[in-house]
N, C-alpha and C positions, 0 to 999 in steps of 0.2 A: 321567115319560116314558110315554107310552100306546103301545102297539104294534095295530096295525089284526089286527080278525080274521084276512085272508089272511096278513100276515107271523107271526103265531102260530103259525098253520098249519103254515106253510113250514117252521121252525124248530121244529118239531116232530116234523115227515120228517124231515128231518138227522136229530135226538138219536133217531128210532126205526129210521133208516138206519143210525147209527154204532153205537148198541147191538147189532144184527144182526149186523155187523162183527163186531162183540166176541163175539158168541154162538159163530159160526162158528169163530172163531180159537181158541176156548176149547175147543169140541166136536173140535178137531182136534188141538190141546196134549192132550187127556185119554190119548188112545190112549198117545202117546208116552212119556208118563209113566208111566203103569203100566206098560207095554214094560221101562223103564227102572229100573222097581223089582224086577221078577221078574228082570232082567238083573243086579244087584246095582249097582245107580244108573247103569251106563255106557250113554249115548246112544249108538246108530250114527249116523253124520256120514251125511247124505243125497249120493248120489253127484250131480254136478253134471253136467250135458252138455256136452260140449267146444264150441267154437266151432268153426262150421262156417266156411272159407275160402268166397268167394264160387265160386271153382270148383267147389268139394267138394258145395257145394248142388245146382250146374247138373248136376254129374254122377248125385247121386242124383234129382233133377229127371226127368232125362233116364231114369234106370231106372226111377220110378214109370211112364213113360210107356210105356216099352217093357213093363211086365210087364203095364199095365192092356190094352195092345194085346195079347199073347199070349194074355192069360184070354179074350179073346172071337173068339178064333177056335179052327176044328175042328181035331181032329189032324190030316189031313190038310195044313192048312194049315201048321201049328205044323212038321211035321216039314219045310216045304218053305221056311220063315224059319230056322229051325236049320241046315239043308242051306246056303243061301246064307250063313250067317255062315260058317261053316263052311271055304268056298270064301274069304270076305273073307279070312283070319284067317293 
């Protein structure tokens, strides 16, 4: 079976892509492990992030939005959007 120059190629990315893969994941297991040794072998469990409900997202959504709006305006301004929530509330 002959394989053409290009498909040699090609299948050569791959195994030099997937070795990468492997380097990285290795370079990232090393920390942990020595961590784990000076700890007297007990790994800490990586903490997980909750699942966000689709509301829960829109609302923090919505506060990036408002706080990216506060940072670019003057105090002046700032105390006169404070002032009206204020009044909402």
């Amino acid at each position: 079976m002959r394989i053409s120059p290009g498909r040699a190629r090609v299948n050569i990315l791959a195994v030099q892509g997937s070795l990468r893969a492997l380097d990285r994941s290795l370079r990232g297991l090393f920390p942990l492990l020595s961590t784990a040794m000076q700890n007297g072998g007990q790994v800490e469990k990586a903490r997980r992030r909750p699942r966000l409900s689709v509301k829960a997202r829109a609302s923090l959504v919505l506060q990036g939005r408002y706080m990216g709006f506060m940072r670019q305006l003057k105090p002046r301004q700032k105390a006169q959007v404070r002032k009206s929530r204020r009044r909402r509330e």
